[in-house]
N, C-alpha and C positions, 0 to 999 in steps of 0.2 A: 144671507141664509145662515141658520146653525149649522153645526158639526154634521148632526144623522144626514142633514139635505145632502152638503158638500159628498158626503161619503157617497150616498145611494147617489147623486148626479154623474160620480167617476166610478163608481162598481167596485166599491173597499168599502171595508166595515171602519168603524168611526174608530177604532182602537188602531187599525192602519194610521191614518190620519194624524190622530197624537203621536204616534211613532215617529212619521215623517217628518214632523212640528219640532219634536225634542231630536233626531239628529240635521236639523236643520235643511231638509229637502224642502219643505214647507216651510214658506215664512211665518214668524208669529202672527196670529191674526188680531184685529180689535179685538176689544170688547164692549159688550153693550154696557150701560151703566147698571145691567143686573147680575154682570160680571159674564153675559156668554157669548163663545167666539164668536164671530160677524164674517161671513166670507162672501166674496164678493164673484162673479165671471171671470178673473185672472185667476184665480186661485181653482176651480175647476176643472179650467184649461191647465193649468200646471200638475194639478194632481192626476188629471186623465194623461199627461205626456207621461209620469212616474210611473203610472198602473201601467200600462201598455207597452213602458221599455222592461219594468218587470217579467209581465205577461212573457218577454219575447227572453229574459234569461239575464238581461243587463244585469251587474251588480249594482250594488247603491255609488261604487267609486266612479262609475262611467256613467252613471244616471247622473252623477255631480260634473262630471265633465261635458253632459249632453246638455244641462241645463243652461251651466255657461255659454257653451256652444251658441245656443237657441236667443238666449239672451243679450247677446252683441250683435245679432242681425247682420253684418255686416262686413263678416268674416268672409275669406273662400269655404267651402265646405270640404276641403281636403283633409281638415282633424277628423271630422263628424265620419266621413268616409272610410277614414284608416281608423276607427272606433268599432264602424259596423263590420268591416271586414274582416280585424281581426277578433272579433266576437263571432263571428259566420264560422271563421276556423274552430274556433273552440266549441263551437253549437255541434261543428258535421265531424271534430274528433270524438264527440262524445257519442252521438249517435252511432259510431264505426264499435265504440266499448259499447255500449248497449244491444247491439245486431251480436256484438261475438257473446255477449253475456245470455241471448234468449238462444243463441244456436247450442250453446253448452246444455242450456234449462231444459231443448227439445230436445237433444241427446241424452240426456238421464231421462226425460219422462219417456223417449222410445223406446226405453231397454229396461223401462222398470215392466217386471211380471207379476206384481201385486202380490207378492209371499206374505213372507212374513217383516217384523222390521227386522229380526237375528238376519234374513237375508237379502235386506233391501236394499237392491240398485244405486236408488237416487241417496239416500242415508251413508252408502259404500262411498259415492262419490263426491259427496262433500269432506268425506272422511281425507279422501286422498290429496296430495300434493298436486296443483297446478304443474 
């Protein structure tokens, strides 16, 4: 299959794809003899494992170490496990700054009284010091 197939089979745009190709997530693929890449069901499956640990927050370093991971088959899954867990922690600390960031945003929009801006709330409140 070309590049657009591979892409639209894992749900990335084919400019993902070259991305993944050139920091090497992606192995380099054939080419046909009219010089266009050639990908085959391994490469699908690998790019659908990349979109998806994406999707979930991975960075590209732990998406490098999940692959390995994935590809020795044969390991215990105690790294892959202390990868997800401490990626869980940093998912539900971020979420805890996100909750205190919308309770600040609903505390200025509850106390803005629509004046004017010379007297506005939420503008006062960005103004000020944490």
């Amino acid at each position: 299959m070309r590049i657009s197939e591979l892409a639209r089979a894992a749900g990335c745009h084919l400019e993902t794809v070259r991305y993944y190709e050139r920091i090497g997530l992606l192995p380099r693929p054939l080419r046909s003899g009219a010089g266009y890449r050639s990908y085959g069901p391994r490469d699908v499956e690998r790019l659908r494992f990349i979109v998806r640990s994406r999707a979930l927050g991975f960075g590209l370093d732990e998406i490098r170490g999940l692959l390995r991971l994935a590809a020795a088959g044969d390991l215990p899954c105690g790294e892959a496990d202390e990868l997800a867990r401490t990626h869980l922690a940093q998912v539900e600390a971020k979420r805890r700054e996100l909750d205190a960031m919308a309770a600040e945003l609903r505390g200025m929009l509850d106390a803005c009284r629509h004046g004017t801006t010379a007297t506005c709330t939420i503008l006062r409140a960005l103004a000020e010091r944490g």
